[in-house]
C-alpha positions in Angstrom: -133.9 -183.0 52.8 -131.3 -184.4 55.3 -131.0 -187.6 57.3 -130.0 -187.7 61.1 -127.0 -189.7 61.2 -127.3 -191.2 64.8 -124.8 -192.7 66.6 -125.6 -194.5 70.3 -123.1 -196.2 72.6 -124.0 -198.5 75.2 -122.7 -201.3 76.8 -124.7 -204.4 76.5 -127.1 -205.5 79.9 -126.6 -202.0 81.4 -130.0 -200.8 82.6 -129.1 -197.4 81.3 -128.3 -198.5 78.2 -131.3 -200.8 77.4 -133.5 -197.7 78.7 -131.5 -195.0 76.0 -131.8 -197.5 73.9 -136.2 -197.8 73.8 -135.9 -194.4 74.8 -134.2 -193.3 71.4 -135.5 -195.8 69.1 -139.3 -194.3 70.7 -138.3 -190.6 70.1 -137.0 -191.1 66.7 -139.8 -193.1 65.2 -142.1 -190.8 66.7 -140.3 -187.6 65.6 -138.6 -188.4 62.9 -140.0 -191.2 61.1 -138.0 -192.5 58.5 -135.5 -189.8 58.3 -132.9 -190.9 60.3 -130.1 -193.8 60.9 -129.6 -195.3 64.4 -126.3 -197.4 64.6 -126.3 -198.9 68.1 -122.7 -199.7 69.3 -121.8 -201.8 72.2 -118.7 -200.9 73.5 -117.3 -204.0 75.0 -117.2 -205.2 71.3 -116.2 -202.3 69.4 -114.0 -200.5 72.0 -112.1 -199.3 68.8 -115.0 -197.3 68.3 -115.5 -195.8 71.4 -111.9 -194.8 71.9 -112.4 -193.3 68.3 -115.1 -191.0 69.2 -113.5 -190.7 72.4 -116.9 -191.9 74.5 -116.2 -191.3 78.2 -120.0 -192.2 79.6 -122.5 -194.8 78.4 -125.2 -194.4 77.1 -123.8 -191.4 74.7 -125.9 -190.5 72.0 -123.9 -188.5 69.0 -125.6 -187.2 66.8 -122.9 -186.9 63.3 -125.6 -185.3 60.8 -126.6 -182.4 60.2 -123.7 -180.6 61.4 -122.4 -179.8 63.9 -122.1 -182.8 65.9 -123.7 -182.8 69.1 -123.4 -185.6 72.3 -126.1 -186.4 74.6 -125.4 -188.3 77.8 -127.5 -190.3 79.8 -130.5 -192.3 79.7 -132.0 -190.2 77.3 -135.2 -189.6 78.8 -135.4 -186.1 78.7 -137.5 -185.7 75.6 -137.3 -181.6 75.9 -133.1 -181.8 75.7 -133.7 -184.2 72.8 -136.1 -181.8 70.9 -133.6 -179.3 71.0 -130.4 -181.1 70.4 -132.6 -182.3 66.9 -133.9 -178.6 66.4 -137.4 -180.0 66.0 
């Protein structure tokens, strides 16, 4: 069985970002349970990061694994977009 590698980028105080952020950590205890990994990266201090996975809107969640990778932007509210970009 596979884990969702999870990747979230947000910049810290943002009122987007603190909404994707309950919003994600909500879906993916709900939907997934314990099969995934969340790393939650703020970018004003990991910018190395975020120019890495060249991030060009907060909050961006990437989702690494299973392949292929996939990006959501946005607040991440829309739970129907999520279902599908997690094939559930």
């Amino acid at each position: 069985m596979f884990k969702y590698i999870l990747k979230l980028f947000v910049v810290d105080k943002d009122d987007l970002s603190i909404l994707a952020i309950s919003n994600v950590k909500a879906f993916c205890e709900k939907n997934m349970k314990n099969n995934y990994e969340l790393t939650i990266i703020d970018i004003d201090k990991q910018i190395e990061l975020a120019q890495k996975n060249r991030i060009l809107a907060i909050p961006t969640l990437i989702k690494e694994e299973p392949s292929p990778e996939q990006r959501f932007i946005g607040n991440l509210s829309d739970t129907e977009n999520l279902f599908r970009l997690f094939r559930l």
